[in-house]
matplotlib code that plots the C-alpha trace (Angstrom):
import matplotlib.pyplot as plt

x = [0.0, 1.8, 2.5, 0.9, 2.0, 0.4, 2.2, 5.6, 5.6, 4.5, 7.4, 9.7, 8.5, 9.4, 12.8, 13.9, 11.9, 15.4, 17.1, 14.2, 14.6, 13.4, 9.8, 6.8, 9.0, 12.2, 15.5, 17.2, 21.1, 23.1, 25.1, 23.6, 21.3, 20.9, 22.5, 19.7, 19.9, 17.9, 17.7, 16.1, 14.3, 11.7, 7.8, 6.8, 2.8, 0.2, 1.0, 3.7, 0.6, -0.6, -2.4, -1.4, 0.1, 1.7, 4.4, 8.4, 12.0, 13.0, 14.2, 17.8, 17.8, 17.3, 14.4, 12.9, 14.2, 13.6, 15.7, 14.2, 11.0, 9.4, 5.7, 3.1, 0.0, -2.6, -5.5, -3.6, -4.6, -2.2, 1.0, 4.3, 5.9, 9.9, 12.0, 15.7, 16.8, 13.7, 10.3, 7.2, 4.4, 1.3, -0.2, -3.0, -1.7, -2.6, 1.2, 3.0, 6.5, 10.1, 12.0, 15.8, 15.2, 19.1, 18.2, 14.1, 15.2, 12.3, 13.9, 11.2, 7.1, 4.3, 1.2, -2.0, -4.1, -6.3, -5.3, -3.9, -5.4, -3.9, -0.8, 1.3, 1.7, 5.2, 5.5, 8.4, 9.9, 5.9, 3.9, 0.2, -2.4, -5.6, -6.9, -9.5, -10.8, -11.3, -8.3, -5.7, -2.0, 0.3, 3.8, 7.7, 9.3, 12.3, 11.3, 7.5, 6.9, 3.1, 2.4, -1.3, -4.6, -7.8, -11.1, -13.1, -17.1, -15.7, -13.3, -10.8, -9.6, -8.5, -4.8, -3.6, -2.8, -0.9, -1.7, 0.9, 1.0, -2.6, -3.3, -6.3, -8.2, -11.4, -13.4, -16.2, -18.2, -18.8, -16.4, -13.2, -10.8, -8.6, -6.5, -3.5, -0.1, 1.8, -0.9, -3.6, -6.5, -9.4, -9.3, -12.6, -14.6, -16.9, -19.8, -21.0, -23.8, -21.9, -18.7, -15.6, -13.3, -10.9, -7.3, -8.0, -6.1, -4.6, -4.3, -3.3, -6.2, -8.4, -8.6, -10.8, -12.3, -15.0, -17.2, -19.7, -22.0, -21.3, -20.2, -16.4, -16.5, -13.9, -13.6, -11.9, -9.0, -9.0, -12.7, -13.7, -16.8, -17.7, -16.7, -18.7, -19.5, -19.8, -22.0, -20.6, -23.9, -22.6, -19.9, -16.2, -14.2, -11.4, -8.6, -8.6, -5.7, -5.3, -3.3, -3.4, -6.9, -8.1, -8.7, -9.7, -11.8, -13.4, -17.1, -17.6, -20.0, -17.3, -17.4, -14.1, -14.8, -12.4, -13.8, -12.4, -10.4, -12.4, -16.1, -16.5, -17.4, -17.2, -14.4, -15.1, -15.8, -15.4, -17.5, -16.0, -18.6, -18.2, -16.1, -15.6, -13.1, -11.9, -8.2, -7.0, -5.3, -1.5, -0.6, 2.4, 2.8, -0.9, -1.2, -3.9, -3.1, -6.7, -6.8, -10.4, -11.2, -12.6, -11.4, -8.1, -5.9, -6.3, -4.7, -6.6, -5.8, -5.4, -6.7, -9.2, -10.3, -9.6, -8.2, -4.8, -4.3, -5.8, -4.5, -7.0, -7.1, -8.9, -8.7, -8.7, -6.4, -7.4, -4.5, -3.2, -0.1, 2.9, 4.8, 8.5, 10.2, 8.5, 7.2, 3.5, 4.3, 0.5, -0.1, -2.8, -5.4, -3.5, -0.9, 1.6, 3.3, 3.0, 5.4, 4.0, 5.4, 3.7, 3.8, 2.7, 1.3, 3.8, 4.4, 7.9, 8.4, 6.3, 7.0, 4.8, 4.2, 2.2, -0.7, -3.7, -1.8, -4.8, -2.9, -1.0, 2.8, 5.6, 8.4, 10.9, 14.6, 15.5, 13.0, 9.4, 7.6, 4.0, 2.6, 0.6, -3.1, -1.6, 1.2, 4.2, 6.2, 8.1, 11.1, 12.0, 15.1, 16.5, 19.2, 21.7, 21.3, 24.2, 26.7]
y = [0.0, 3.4, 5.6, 9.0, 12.1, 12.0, 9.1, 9.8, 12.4, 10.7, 7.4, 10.3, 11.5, 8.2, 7.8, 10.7, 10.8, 9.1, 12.6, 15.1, 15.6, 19.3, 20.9, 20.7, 21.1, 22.0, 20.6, 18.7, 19.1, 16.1, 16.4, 12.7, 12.1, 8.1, 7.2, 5.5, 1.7, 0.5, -3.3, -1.5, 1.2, 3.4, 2.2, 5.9, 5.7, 2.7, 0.1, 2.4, 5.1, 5.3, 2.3, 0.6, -2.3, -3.1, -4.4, -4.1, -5.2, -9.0, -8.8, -10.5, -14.3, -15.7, -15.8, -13.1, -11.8, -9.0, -5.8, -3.5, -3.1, 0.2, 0.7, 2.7, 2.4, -0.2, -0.5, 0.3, -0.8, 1.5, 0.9, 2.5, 4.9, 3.7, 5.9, 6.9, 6.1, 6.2, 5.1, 7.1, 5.7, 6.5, 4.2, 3.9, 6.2, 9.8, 10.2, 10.4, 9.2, 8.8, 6.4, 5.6, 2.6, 1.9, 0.7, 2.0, 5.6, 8.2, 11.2, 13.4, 12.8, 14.5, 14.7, 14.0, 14.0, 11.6, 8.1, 7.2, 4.6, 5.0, 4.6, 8.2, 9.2, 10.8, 13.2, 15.9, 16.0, 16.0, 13.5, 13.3, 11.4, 11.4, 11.0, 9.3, 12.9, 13.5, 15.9, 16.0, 16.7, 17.8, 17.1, 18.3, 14.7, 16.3, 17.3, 17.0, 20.4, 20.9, 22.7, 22.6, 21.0, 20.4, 19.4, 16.9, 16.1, 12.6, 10.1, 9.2, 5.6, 6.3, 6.2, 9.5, 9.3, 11.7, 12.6, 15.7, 17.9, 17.4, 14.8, 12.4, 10.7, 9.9, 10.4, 8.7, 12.2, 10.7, 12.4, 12.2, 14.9, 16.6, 19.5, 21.0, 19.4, 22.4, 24.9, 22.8, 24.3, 22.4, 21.7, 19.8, 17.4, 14.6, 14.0, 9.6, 8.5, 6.8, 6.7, 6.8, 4.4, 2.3, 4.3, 6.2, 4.5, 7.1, 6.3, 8.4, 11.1, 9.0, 8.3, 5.0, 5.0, 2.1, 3.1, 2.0, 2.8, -0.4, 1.7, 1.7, 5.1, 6.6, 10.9, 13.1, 14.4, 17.9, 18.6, 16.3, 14.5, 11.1, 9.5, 5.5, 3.9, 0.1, -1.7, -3.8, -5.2, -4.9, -2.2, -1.6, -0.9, -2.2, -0.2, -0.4, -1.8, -0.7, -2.9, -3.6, -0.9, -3.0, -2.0, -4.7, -4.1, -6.8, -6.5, -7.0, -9.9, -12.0, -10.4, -9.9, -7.9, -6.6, -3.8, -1.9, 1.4, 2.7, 3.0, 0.2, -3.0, -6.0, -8.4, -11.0, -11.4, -14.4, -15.0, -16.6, -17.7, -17.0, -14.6, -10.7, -8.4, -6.1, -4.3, -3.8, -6.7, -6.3, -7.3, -8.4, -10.7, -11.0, -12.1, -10.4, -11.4, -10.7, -11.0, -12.0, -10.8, -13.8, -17.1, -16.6, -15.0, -15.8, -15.2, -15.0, -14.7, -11.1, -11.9, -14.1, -14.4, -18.0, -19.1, -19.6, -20.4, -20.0, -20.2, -20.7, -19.0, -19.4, -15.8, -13.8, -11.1, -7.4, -5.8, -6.1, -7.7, -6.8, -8.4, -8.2, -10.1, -13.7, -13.4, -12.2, -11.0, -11.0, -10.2, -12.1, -11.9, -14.7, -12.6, -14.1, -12.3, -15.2, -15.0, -17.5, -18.1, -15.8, -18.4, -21.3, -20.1, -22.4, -20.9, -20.0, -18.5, -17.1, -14.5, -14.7, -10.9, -12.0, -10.1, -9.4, -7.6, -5.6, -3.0, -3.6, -4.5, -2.6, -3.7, -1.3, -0.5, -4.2, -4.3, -5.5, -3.5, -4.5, -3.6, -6.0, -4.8, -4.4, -1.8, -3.9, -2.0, -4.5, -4.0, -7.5, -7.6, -11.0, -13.2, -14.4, -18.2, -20.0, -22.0]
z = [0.0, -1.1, 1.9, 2.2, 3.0, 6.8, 7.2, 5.8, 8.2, 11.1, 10.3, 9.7, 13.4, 15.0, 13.2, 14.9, 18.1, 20.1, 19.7, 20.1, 23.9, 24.0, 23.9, 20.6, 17.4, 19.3, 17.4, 20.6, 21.2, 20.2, 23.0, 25.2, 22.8, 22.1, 18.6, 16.4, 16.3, 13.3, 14.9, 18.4, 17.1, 19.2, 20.2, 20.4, 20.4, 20.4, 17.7, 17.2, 15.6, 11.7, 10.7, 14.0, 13.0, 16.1, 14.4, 14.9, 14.6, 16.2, 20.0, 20.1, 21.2, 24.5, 27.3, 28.9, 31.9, 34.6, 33.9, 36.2, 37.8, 39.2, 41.0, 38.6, 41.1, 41.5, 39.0, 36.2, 33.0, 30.3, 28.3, 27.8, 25.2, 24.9, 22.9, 23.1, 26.7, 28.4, 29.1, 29.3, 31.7, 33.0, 35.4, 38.1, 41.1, 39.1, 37.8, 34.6, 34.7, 32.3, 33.6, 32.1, 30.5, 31.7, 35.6, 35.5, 37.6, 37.9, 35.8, 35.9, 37.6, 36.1, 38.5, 36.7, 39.1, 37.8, 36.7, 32.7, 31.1, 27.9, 25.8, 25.6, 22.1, 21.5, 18.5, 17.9, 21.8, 23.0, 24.8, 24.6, 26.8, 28.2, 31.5, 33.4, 34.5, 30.7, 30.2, 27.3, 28.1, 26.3, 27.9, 27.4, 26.8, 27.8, 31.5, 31.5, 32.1, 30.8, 27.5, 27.2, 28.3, 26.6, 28.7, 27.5, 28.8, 30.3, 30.9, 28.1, 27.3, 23.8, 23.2, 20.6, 17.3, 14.7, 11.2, 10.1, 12.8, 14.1, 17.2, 16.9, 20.2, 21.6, 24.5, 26.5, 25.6, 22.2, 20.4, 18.1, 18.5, 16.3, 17.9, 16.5, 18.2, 18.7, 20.3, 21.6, 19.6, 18.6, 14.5, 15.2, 16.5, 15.3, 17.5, 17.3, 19.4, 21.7, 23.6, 21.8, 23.2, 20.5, 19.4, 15.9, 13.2, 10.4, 6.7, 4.5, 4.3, 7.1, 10.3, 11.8, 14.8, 16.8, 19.3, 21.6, 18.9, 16.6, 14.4, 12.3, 11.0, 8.4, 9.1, 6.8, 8.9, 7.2, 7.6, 9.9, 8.3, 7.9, 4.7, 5.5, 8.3, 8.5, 10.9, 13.3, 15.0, 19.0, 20.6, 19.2, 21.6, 19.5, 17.4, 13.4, 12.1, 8.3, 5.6, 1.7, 1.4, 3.9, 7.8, 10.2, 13.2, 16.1, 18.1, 21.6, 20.3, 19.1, 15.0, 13.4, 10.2, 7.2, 5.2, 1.8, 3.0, -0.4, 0.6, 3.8, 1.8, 3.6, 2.8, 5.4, 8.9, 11.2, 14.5, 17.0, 19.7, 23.3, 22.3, 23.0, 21.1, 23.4, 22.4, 19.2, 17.1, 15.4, 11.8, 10.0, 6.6, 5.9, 9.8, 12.0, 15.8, 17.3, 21.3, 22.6, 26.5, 27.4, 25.5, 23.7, 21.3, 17.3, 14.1, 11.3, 7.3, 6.7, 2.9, 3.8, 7.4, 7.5, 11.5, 11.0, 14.9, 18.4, 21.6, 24.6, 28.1, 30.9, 31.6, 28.2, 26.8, 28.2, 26.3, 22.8, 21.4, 20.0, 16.9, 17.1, 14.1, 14.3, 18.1, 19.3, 22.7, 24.4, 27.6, 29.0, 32.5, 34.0, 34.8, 32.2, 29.2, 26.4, 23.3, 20.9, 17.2, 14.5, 11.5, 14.0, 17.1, 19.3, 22.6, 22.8, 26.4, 28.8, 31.8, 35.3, 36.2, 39.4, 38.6, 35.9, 32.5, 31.6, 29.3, 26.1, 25.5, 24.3, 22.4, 21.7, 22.1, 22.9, 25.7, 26.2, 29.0, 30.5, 33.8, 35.9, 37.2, 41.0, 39.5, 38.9, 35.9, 34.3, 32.0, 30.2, 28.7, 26.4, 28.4, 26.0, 26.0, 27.5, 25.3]

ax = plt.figure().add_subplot(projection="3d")
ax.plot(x, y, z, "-o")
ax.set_aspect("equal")
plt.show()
Protein backbone atom coordinates (compact mmCIF):
# COMPACT_ATOMS: atom_id res chain seq x y z
CA UNK A 1 0.00 0.00 0.00
CA UNK A 2 1.76 3.40 -1.12
CA UNK A 3 2.46 5.65 1.86
CA UNK A 4 0.87 9.00 2.19
CA UNK A 5 2.00 12.13 3.01
CA UNK A 6 0.45 11.97 6.77
CA UNK A 7 2.20 9.13 7.21
CA UNK A 8 5.65 9.80 5.83
CA UNK A 9 5.63 12.42 8.23
CA UNK A 10 4.54 10.73 11.09
CA UNK A 11 7.38 7.44 10.31
CA UNK A 12 9.66 10.34 9.66
CA UNK A 13 8.50 11.51 13.40
CA UNK A 14 9.44 8.19 14.96
CA UNK A 15 12.78 7.78 13.24
CA UNK A 16 13.90 10.75 14.88
CA UNK A 17 11.95 10.82 18.12
CA UNK A 18 15.35 9.09 20.08
CA UNK A 19 17.13 12.56 19.73
CA UNK A 20 14.22 15.06 20.11
CA UNK A 21 14.62 15.59 23.87
CA UNK A 22 13.42 19.31 23.98
CA UNK A 23 9.77 20.86 23.86
CA UNK A 24 6.85 20.66 20.65
CA UNK A 25 8.96 21.11 17.43
CA UNK A 26 12.16 21.98 19.29
CA UNK A 27 15.53 20.56 17.39
CA UNK A 28 17.20 18.71 20.65
CA UNK A 29 21.14 19.10 21.17
CA UNK A 30 23.12 16.05 20.18
CA UNK A 31 25.15 16.35 23.01
CA UNK A 32 23.59 12.73 25.19
CA UNK A 33 21.30 12.05 22.76
CA UNK A 34 20.90 8.06 22.15
CA UNK A 35 22.52 7.22 18.56
CA UNK A 36 19.70 5.46 16.36
CA UNK A 37 19.88 1.73 16.32
CA UNK A 38 17.86 0.46 13.29
CA UNK A 39 17.72 -3.31 14.90
CA UNK A 40 16.11 -1.47 18.41
CA UNK A 41 14.30 1.19 17.10
CA UNK A 42 11.68 3.35 19.16
CA UNK A 43 7.77 2.23 20.19
CA UNK A 44 6.84 5.92 20.42
CA UNK A 45 2.76 5.69 20.41
CA UNK A 46 0.18 2.75 20.42
CA UNK A 47 1.04 0.15 17.70
CA UNK A 48 3.65 2.37 17.25
CA UNK A 49 0.59 5.14 15.61
CA UNK A 50 -0.59 5.32 11.69
CA UNK A 51 -2.36 2.26 10.71
CA UNK A 52 -1.39 0.58 13.97
CA UNK A 53 0.09 -2.34 12.98
CA UNK A 54 1.71 -3.06 16.10
CA UNK A 55 4.44 -4.40 14.43
CA UNK A 56 8.37 -4.07 14.90
CA UNK A 57 12.02 -5.22 14.60
CA UNK A 58 13.02 -8.98 16.21
CA UNK A 59 14.15 -8.81 20.03
CA UNK A 60 17.83 -10.47 20.15
CA UNK A 61 17.85 -14.27 21.24
CA UNK A 62 17.32 -15.74 24.49
CA UNK A 63 14.36 -15.78 27.33
CA UNK A 64 12.91 -13.12 28.87
CA UNK A 65 14.16 -11.75 31.90
CA UNK A 66 13.64 -8.97 34.55
CA UNK A 67 15.67 -5.78 33.91
CA UNK A 68 14.17 -3.53 36.19
CA UNK A 69 11.02 -3.14 37.78
CA UNK A 70 9.35 0.18 39.23
CA UNK A 71 5.72 0.70 41.03
CA UNK A 72 3.11 2.69 38.62
CA UNK A 73 0.02 2.37 41.08
CA UNK A 74 -2.57 -0.23 41.53
CA UNK A 75 -5.46 -0.54 39.02
CA UNK A 76 -3.58 0.28 36.20
CA UNK A 77 -4.59 -0.84 32.97
CA UNK A 78 -2.24 1.53 30.34
CA UNK A 79 0.95 0.90 28.31
CA UNK A 80 4.32 2.49 27.80
CA UNK A 81 5.85 4.85 25.21
CA UNK A 82 9.88 3.66 24.92
CA UNK A 83 12.03 5.87 22.89
CA UNK A 84 15.69 6.88 23.14
CA UNK A 85 16.84 6.13 26.73
CA UNK A 86 13.66 6.21 28.39
CA UNK A 87 10.30 5.07 29.14
CA UNK A 88 7.22 7.09 29.31
CA UNK A 89 4.38 5.66 31.73
CA UNK A 90 1.34 6.53 33.00
CA UNK A 91 -0.24 4.15 35.39
CA UNK A 92 -3.03 3.89 38.14
CA UNK A 93 -1.66 6.24 41.07
CA UNK A 94 -2.56 9.80 39.14
CA UNK A 95 1.15 10.23 37.82
CA UNK A 96 2.97 10.40 34.64
CA UNK A 97 6.47 9.24 34.74
CA UNK A 98 10.10 8.79 32.30
CA UNK A 99 12.05 6.39 33.60
CA UNK A 100 15.80 5.59 32.08
CA UNK A 101 15.24 2.57 30.50
CA UNK A 102 19.07 1.92 31.65
CA UNK A 103 18.19 0.74 35.59
CA UNK A 104 14.08 2.05 35.52
CA UNK A 105 15.19 5.55 37.62
CA UNK A 106 12.27 8.22 37.86
CA UNK A 107 13.90 11.17 35.83
CA UNK A 108 11.19 13.39 35.92
CA UNK A 109 7.08 12.81 37.58
CA UNK A 110 4.30 14.45 36.12
CA UNK A 111 1.16 14.71 38.46
CA UNK A 112 -2.02 14.01 36.69
CA UNK A 113 -4.14 14.04 39.05
CA UNK A 114 -6.34 11.59 37.85
CA UNK A 115 -5.31 8.12 36.72
CA UNK A 116 -3.90 7.17 32.73
CA UNK A 117 -5.42 4.57 31.09
CA UNK A 118 -3.86 4.98 27.89
CA UNK A 119 -0.78 4.59 25.82
CA UNK A 120 1.29 8.24 25.60
CA UNK A 121 1.75 9.16 22.14
CA UNK A 122 5.21 10.83 21.53
CA UNK A 123 5.51 13.25 18.46
CA UNK A 124 8.40 15.89 17.93
CA UNK A 125 9.92 15.96 21.79
CA UNK A 126 5.94 16.04 23.01
CA UNK A 127 3.88 13.50 24.78
CA UNK A 128 0.15 13.30 24.65
CA UNK A 129 -2.38 11.42 26.75
CA UNK A 130 -5.59 11.43 28.17
CA UNK A 131 -6.86 10.99 31.54
CA UNK A 132 -9.50 9.26 33.42
CA UNK A 133 -10.82 12.91 34.53
CA UNK A 134 -11.35 13.51 30.71
CA UNK A 135 -8.26 15.89 30.22
CA UNK A 136 -5.73 16.00 27.25
CA UNK A 137 -2.04 16.69 28.13
CA UNK A 138 0.34 17.82 26.27
CA UNK A 139 3.77 17.12 27.93
CA UNK A 140 7.67 18.33 27.44
CA UNK A 141 9.26 14.66 26.83
CA UNK A 142 12.29 16.28 27.81
CA UNK A 143 11.31 17.25 31.47
CA UNK A 144 7.50 17.02 31.51
CA UNK A 145 6.93 20.39 32.14
CA UNK A 146 3.10 20.91 30.81
CA UNK A 147 2.40 22.67 27.46
CA UNK A 148 -1.32 22.58 27.18
CA UNK A 149 -4.59 21.02 28.33
CA UNK A 150 -7.80 20.45 26.58
CA UNK A 151 -11.10 19.43 28.72
CA UNK A 152 -13.06 16.94 27.47
CA UNK A 153 -17.07 16.15 28.81
CA UNK A 154 -15.70 12.61 30.33
CA UNK A 155 -13.33 10.07 30.86
CA UNK A 156 -10.84 9.24 28.12
CA UNK A 157 -9.57 5.59 27.31
CA UNK A 158 -8.55 6.32 23.84
CA UNK A 159 -4.82 6.22 23.17
CA UNK A 160 -3.63 9.48 20.55
CA UNK A 161 -2.76 9.28 17.29
CA UNK A 162 -0.86 11.67 14.73
CA UNK A 163 -1.71 12.60 11.20
CA UNK A 164 0.89 15.73 10.10
CA UNK A 165 0.95 17.93 12.83
CA UNK A 166 -2.61 17.40 14.08
CA UNK A 167 -3.32 14.78 17.17
CA UNK A 168 -6.30 12.37 16.95
CA UNK A 169 -8.19 10.75 20.21
CA UNK A 170 -11.42 9.92 21.56
CA UNK A 171 -13.39 10.41 24.54
CA UNK A 172 -16.21 8.74 26.49
CA UNK A 173 -18.22 12.24 25.63
CA UNK A 174 -18.78 10.66 22.19
CA UNK A 175 -16.36 12.36 20.39
CA UNK A 176 -13.15 12.15 18.07
CA UNK A 177 -10.78 14.95 18.48
CA UNK A 178 -8.60 16.61 16.28
CA UNK A 179 -6.46 19.49 17.86
CA UNK A 180 -3.52 20.97 16.50
CA UNK A 181 -0.15 19.43 18.23
CA UNK A 182 1.79 22.40 18.69
CA UNK A 183 -0.87 24.94 20.28
CA UNK A 184 -3.62 22.76 21.57
CA UNK A 185 -6.48 24.28 19.65
CA UNK A 186 -9.36 22.35 18.65
CA UNK A 187 -9.35 21.67 14.54
CA UNK A 188 -12.60 19.79 15.22
CA UNK A 189 -14.60 17.43 16.49
CA UNK A 190 -16.89 14.64 15.31
CA UNK A 191 -19.76 13.96 17.49
CA UNK A 192 -21.03 9.58 17.28
CA UNK A 193 -23.84 8.50 19.42
CA UNK A 194 -21.91 6.84 21.71
CA UNK A 195 -18.73 6.66 23.55
CA UNK A 196 -15.62 6.78 21.82
CA UNK A 197 -13.30 4.37 23.22
CA UNK A 198 -10.91 2.31 20.47
CA UNK A 199 -7.28 4.33 19.39
CA UNK A 200 -7.99 6.23 15.87
CA UNK A 201 -6.13 4.48 13.20
CA UNK A 202 -4.57 7.06 10.37
CA UNK A 203 -4.34 6.31 6.70
CA UNK A 204 -3.29 8.40 4.46
CA UNK A 205 -6.17 11.06 4.25
CA UNK A 206 -8.36 9.00 7.07
CA UNK A 207 -8.57 8.30 10.28
CA UNK A 208 -10.82 5.03 11.77
CA UNK A 209 -12.34 4.96 14.79
CA UNK A 210 -15.01 2.13 16.85
CA UNK A 211 -17.22 3.15 19.31
CA UNK A 212 -19.66 1.97 21.61
CA UNK A 213 -22.05 2.77 18.90
CA UNK A 214 -21.28 -0.43 16.61
CA UNK A 215 -20.15 1.67 14.39
CA UNK A 216 -16.37 1.67 12.30
CA UNK A 217 -16.52 5.11 10.98
CA UNK A 218 -13.92 6.57 8.39
CA UNK A 219 -13.55 10.89 9.10
CA UNK A 220 -11.86 13.14 6.78
CA UNK A 221 -8.98 14.36 8.88
CA UNK A 222 -8.96 17.93 7.23
CA UNK A 223 -12.67 18.64 7.57
CA UNK A 224 -13.72 16.33 9.94
CA UNK A 225 -16.85 14.55 8.25
CA UNK A 226 -17.72 11.14 7.92
CA UNK A 227 -16.66 9.51 4.67
CA UNK A 228 -18.66 5.47 5.51
CA UNK A 229 -19.55 3.94 8.27
CA UNK A 230 -19.77 0.06 8.52
CA UNK A 231 -22.00 -1.69 10.93
CA UNK A 232 -20.56 -3.81 13.29
CA UNK A 233 -23.93 -5.17 14.95
CA UNK A 234 -22.58 -4.94 18.98
CA UNK A 235 -19.93 -2.22 20.62
CA UNK A 236 -16.23 -1.62 19.18
CA UNK A 237 -14.16 -0.89 21.62
CA UNK A 238 -11.40 -2.17 19.55
CA UNK A 239 -8.64 -0.17 17.42
CA UNK A 240 -8.58 -0.41 13.45
CA UNK A 241 -5.75 -1.79 12.06
CA UNK A 242 -5.28 -0.72 8.33
CA UNK A 243 -3.31 -2.95 5.56
CA UNK A 244 -3.38 -3.64 1.73
CA UNK A 245 -6.95 -0.89 1.37
CA UNK A 246 -8.14 -2.97 3.92
CA UNK A 247 -8.74 -2.00 7.75
CA UNK A 248 -9.65 -4.72 10.18
CA UNK A 249 -11.77 -4.11 13.22
CA UNK A 250 -13.38 -6.81 16.11
CA UNK A 251 -17.08 -6.51 18.10
CA UNK A 252 -17.64 -7.01 21.55
CA UNK A 253 -20.01 -9.89 20.30
CA UNK A 254 -17.28 -11.97 19.13
CA UNK A 255 -17.39 -10.35 15.01
CA UNK A 256 -14.08 -9.95 13.39
CA UNK A 257 -14.77 -7.94 10.20
CA UNK A 258 -12.36 -6.57 7.17
CA UNK A 259 -13.84 -3.77 5.20
CA UNK A 260 -12.35 -1.91 1.80
CA UNK A 261 -10.39 1.37 3.00
CA UNK A 262 -12.43 2.74 -0.37
CA UNK A 263 -16.11 2.97 0.63
CA UNK A 264 -16.47 0.15 3.77
CA UNK A 265 -17.41 -2.97 1.81
CA UNK A 266 -17.16 -6.00 3.62
CA UNK A 267 -14.43 -8.35 2.81
CA UNK A 268 -15.05 -11.02 5.42
CA UNK A 269 -15.85 -11.40 8.88
CA UNK A 270 -15.44 -14.40 11.19
CA UNK A 271 -17.52 -15.02 14.49
CA UNK A 272 -15.96 -16.64 17.05
CA UNK A 273 -18.57 -17.74 19.67
CA UNK A 274 -18.23 -17.03 23.35
CA UNK A 275 -16.08 -14.57 22.27
CA UNK A 276 -15.60 -10.67 22.97
CA UNK A 277 -13.10 -8.39 21.08
CA UNK A 278 -11.87 -6.06 23.40
CA UNK A 279 -8.20 -4.28 22.37
CA UNK A 280 -6.97 -3.82 19.16
CA UNK A 281 -5.28 -6.71 17.09
CA UNK A 282 -1.52 -6.28 15.36
CA UNK A 283 -0.61 -7.29 11.85
CA UNK A 284 2.41 -8.42 9.98
CA UNK A 285 2.85 -10.68 6.60
CA UNK A 286 -0.87 -10.98 5.92
CA UNK A 287 -1.19 -12.13 9.85
CA UNK A 288 -3.86 -10.41 12.04
CA UNK A 289 -3.14 -11.42 15.75
CA UNK A 290 -6.73 -10.72 17.30
CA UNK A 291 -6.78 -10.98 21.27
CA UNK A 292 -10.39 -12.00 22.65
CA UNK A 293 -11.21 -10.81 26.55
CA UNK A 294 -12.64 -13.76 27.39
CA UNK A 295 -11.37 -17.11 25.53
CA UNK A 296 -8.06 -16.65 23.71
CA UNK A 297 -5.93 -15.02 21.33
CA UNK A 298 -6.35 -15.81 17.30
CA UNK A 299 -4.72 -15.19 14.13
CA UNK A 300 -6.58 -14.99 11.32
CA UNK A 301 -5.80 -14.67 7.32
CA UNK A 302 -5.39 -11.05 6.75
CA UNK A 303 -6.68 -11.90 2.91
CA UNK A 304 -9.16 -14.06 3.81
CA UNK A 305 -10.30 -14.40 7.44
CA UNK A 306 -9.57 -18.03 7.49
CA UNK A 307 -8.25 -19.06 11.51
CA UNK A 308 -4.80 -19.57 11.04
CA UNK A 309 -4.31 -20.42 14.90
CA UNK A 310 -5.78 -20.02 18.39
CA UNK A 311 -4.49 -20.25 21.62
CA UNK A 312 -7.02 -20.72 24.57
CA UNK A 313 -7.13 -18.99 28.08
CA UNK A 314 -8.91 -19.43 30.90
CA UNK A 315 -8.68 -15.75 31.61
CA UNK A 316 -8.73 -13.82 28.16
CA UNK A 317 -6.43 -11.11 26.78
CA UNK A 318 -7.36 -7.44 28.16
CA UNK A 319 -4.50 -5.80 26.33
CA UNK A 320 -3.21 -6.08 22.78
CA UNK A 321 -0.12 -7.67 21.39
CA UNK A 322 2.93 -6.77 20.01
CA UNK A 323 4.82 -8.38 16.91
CA UNK A 324 8.55 -8.24 17.13
CA UNK A 325 10.16 -10.12 14.09
CA UNK A 326 8.45 -13.72 14.26
CA UNK A 327 7.20 -13.37 18.11
CA UNK A 328 3.54 -12.19 19.27
CA UNK A 329 4.31 -11.00 22.71
CA UNK A 330 0.48 -10.98 24.36
CA UNK A 331 -0.05 -10.19 27.56
CA UNK A 332 -2.82 -12.13 29.04
CA UNK A 333 -5.40 -11.89 32.47
CA UNK A 334 -3.54 -14.67 33.96
CA UNK A 335 -0.93 -12.62 34.84
CA UNK A 336 1.57 -14.13 32.21
CA UNK A 337 3.30 -12.29 29.17
CA UNK A 338 2.96 -15.23 26.44
CA UNK A 339 5.38 -15.02 23.35
CA UNK A 340 4.01 -17.52 20.86
CA UNK A 341 5.38 -18.09 17.18
CA UNK A 342 3.68 -15.78 14.53
CA UNK A 343 3.78 -18.35 11.52
CA UNK A 344 2.74 -21.31 13.95
CA UNK A 345 1.26 -20.13 17.11
CA UNK A 346 3.84 -22.45 19.29
CA UNK A 347 4.43 -20.88 22.62
CA UNK A 348 7.94 -20.04 22.77
CA UNK A 349 8.41 -18.51 26.39
CA UNK A 350 6.34 -17.15 28.77
CA UNK A 351 6.99 -14.49 31.77
CA UNK A 352 4.81 -14.74 35.27
CA UNK A 353 4.16 -10.89 36.20
CA UNK A 354 2.22 -12.00 39.38
CA UNK A 355 -0.69 -10.09 38.63
CA UNK A 356 -3.67 -9.39 35.89
CA UNK A 357 -1.76 -7.64 32.50
CA UNK A 358 -4.82 -5.63 31.56
CA UNK A 359 -2.87 -2.97 29.31
CA UNK A 360 -0.98 -3.57 26.12
CA UNK A 361 2.82 -4.47 25.51
CA UNK A 362 5.56 -2.55 24.26
CA UNK A 363 8.35 -3.71 22.39
CA UNK A 364 10.94 -1.27 21.70
CA UNK A 365 14.57 -0.48 22.14
CA UNK A 366 15.48 -4.20 22.92
CA UNK A 367 12.97 -4.30 25.71
CA UNK A 368 9.44 -5.51 26.23
CA UNK A 369 7.55 -3.47 29.04
CA UNK A 370 4.03 -4.48 30.50
CA UNK A 371 2.56 -3.58 33.83
CA UNK A 372 0.63 -5.95 35.92
CA UNK A 373 -3.11 -4.76 37.21
CA UNK A 374 -1.61 -4.39 40.98
CA UNK A 375 1.18 -1.84 39.54
CA UNK A 376 4.24 -3.89 38.86
CA UNK A 377 6.20 -2.01 35.86
CA UNK A 378 8.07 -4.46 34.26
CA UNK A 379 11.11 -4.00 31.97
CA UNK A 380 11.99 -7.50 30.23
CA UNK A 381 15.11 -7.58 28.67
CA UNK A 382 16.49 -11.00 26.45
CA UNK A 383 19.18 -13.19 28.41
CA UNK A 384 21.73 -14.41 26.04
CA UNK A 385 21.28 -18.16 25.96
CA UNK A 386 24.23 -19.99 27.45
CA UNK A 387 26.67 -22.00 25.26
Amino acid sequence: MPTSSHETRFFAAVAAAASLLCGCGAKAPTKGATPADPGKPDYPAFHLGGPLHGATAALPAGKLRVKWQAKAGGGTVSSAAIAGATVYFGGGDKHFRAYSLADGTVTWDYDVKADVLVTPLLYEGTLFFGDSSGTFHAVTAANGAPLWTHQTGTEIKSSANVAGDRVLFGSYDNNLYCMEASSGDLVWKFETSAQVHATPAVIGTLTFTGGCDAALRAVDIDKGVEVWAAEMGAPVPTAPVGFDGKVVVGSMEGDFACFSLKDGAEIWRQSVDGEAFFAGAAYKDGSVVAPGRDNGLYCFDAATGRMLWQKESREGYEGSPAIAGSRVYAPCKDGRLYVYDLATGDKVDSFDAGGSLNGSASVGRGVVVVCSEPGDLFCLEPAAPTQ
